[in-house]
N, C-alpha and C positions, 0 to 999 in steps of 0.2 A: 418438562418431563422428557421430551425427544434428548436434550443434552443429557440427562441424567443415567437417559436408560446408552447412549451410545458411550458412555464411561464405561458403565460394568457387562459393558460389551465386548470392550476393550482389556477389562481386567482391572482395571481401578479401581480403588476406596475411592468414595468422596468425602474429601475432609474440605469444608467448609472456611475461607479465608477469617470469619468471625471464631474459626477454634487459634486460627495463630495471632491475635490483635499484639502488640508488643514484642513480636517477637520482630525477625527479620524475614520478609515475605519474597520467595526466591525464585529465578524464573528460570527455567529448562527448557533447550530448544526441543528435546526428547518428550516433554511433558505435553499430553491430548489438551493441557487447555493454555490459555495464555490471558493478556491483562487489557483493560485500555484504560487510560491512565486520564483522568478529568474530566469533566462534565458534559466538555462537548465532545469526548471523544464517545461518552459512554450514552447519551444522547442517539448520535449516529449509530451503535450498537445498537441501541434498542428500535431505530428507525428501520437498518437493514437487515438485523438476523436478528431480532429478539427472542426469537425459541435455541437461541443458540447460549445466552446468559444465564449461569451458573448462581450468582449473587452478587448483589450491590453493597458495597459498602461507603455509608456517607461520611467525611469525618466533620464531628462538630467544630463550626469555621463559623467567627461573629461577619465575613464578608464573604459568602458561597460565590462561586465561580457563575459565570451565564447559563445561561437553562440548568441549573441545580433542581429548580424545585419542579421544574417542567420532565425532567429527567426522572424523579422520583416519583412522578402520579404515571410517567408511562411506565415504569419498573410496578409500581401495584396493579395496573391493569392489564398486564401482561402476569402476573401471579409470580414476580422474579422476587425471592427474600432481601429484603434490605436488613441491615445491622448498622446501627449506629455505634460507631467508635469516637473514642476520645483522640488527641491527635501525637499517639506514641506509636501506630504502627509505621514502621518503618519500611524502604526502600533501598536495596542495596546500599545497605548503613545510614542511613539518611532520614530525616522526618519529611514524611510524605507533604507536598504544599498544597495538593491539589484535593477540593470538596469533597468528590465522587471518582470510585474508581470501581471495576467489574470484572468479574474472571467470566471468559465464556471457554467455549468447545470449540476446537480448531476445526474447521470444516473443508472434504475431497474439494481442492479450486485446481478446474483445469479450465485453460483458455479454450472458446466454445471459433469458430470458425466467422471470419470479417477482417475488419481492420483492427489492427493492434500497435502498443508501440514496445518497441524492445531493447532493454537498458543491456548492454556490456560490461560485463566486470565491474560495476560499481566500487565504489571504495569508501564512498559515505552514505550512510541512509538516510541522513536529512535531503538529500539531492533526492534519493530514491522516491521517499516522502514525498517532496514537492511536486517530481514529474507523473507520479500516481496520482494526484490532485487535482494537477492541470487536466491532466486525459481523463479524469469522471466533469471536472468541470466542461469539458466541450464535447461530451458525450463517448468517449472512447469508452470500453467497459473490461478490456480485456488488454492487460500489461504482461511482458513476457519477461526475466529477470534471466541472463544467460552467467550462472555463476553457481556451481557446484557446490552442493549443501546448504544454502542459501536460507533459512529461516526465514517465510514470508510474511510469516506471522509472530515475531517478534515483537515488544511493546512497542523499543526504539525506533522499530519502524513504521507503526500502528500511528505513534505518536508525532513520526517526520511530515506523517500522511493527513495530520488533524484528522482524520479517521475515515478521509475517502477509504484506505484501502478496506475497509469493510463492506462497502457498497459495490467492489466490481471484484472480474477477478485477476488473479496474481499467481502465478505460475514458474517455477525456476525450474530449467535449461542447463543442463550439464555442458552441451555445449550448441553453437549458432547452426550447426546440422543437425543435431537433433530436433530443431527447431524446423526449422525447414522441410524435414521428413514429414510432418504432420501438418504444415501449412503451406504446401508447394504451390500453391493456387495463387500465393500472396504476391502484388509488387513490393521491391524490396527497394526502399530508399536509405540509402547509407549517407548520414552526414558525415561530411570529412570532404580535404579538399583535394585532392589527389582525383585528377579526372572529372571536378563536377562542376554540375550544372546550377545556376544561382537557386536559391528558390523561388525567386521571382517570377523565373522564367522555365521552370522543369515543367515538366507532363504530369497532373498528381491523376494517378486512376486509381480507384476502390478495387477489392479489396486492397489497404497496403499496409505495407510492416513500416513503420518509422524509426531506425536504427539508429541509438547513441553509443557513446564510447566510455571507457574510464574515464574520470575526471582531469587526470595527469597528460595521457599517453593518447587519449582519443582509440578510434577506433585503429586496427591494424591493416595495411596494405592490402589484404588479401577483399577486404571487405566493398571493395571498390568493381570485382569483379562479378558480386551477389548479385547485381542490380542496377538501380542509377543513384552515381552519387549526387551529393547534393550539399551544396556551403551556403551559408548564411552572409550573404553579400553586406558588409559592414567597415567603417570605416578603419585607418593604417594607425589611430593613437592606441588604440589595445590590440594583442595578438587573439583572442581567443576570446570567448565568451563562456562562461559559468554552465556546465552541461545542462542545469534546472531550467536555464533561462534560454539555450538553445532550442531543449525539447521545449518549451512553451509557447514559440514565434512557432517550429516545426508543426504544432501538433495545430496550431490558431491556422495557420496557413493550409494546410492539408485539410481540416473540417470544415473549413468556410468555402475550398473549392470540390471538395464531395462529400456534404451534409451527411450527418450520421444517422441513421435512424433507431431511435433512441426506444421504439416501441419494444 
């Protein structure tokens, strides 16, 4: 009822994804609600914000995705409408593959004051995905996204996240000062190699920001002067490493030497 009534709060009809089954079901970064796309993502939804889910829709599938049916007795006991569909409703032109999918209510996410890690300019949200994943997996709760208009709550990115980003929060950053203004308190580790120190062997203190870069271009010069930088001490057969897979040594490294308190 909470997501219902903060729709026509907002000024919305609520038209029900069981009134378009067949059609083409279309997703608005302007629009108050948004999708999580399979079973386990919608699982996770109803784990973290289930008063934030709109409607389940199951589609009849002779082989259901993992937790399908575990999905659907938490979606009745939480009093969330289910509709069973035949398998024509479609996905930006496409027959949808996946069991269970959910429209919920976007919900005010602002990063709350600790340690955080803060992505640059991204350019893929499967990377996005991944390092929002890693940092709920080792307790981080609060990801900072420094990229102007940024839809944080996009499916593509819901779904790069297998649906961590539902359980913490996610915040986009017009720009790395604006950031800054509101968490001056934070140490500021910038990966990149310009000036830095291994990570082996840096100082990690709490609170800290853990800064990556675009995926292309890394982070830019300037960034070296935030704080302390910091490189991934690795061997001379590859230049670089994969940003998902940097923030995940980063984010393993920094929580294992000042535990997060996860209460």
């Amino acid at each position: 009822m909470l997501a219902k009534r903060r729709l026509k709060e907002l000024g919305f009809s609520i038209i029900r994804l069981s009134d378009r089954l067949g059609e083409f079901v279309h997703y608005d970064s302007e629009s108050p609600t948004s999708y999580a796309m399979g079973a386990t993502l919608v699982y996770d939804l109803m784990r973290f914000r289930p008063e934030m889910v709109m409607h389940v829709i199951a589609i009849n599938d002779e082989r259901p995705e993992r937790y399908h049916d575990e999905t659907l007795q938490m979606a009745r006991e939480h009093g969330v409408p289910i509709t069973f569909a035949n398998d024509q409703l479609m996905w930006n032109g496409r027959r949808l593959k996946h069991s269970i999918i959910a429209e919920f209510v976007k919900w005010e996410d602002e990063l709350r004051p600790g340690s955080h890690v803060v992505i640059v300019e991204p350019a893929l949200m499967g990377n996005v995905g991944a390092i929002i994943r890693t940092a709920l997996a080792f307790g981080i709760h609060d990801v900072a996204i420094i990229k102007e208009g940024l839809d944080t709550f996009s499916p593509s990115l819901v779904r790069g996240s297998m649906g961590a980003r539902l359980g913490l929060h996610v915040e986009a950053f017009s720009s790395f000062e604006e950031y800054r203004e509101r968490f001056g308190e934070n140490h500021i580790y910038a990966f990149m190699l310009d000036g830095a120190v291994g990570l082996s062997d840096v100082k990690k203190i709490a609170p800290f920001s853990l800064v990556f870069g675009n995926e292309t271009v890394g982070l830019p010069a300037e960034y070296a002067g935030y704080g302390q930088p910091v490189f991934i001490e690795q061997g001379e057969d590859v230049d670089s490493l994969n940003v998902a897979t940097s923030a995940a040594l980063g984010i393993y490294a920094f929580t294992r030497a000042c535990p997060i308190d996860t209460d």
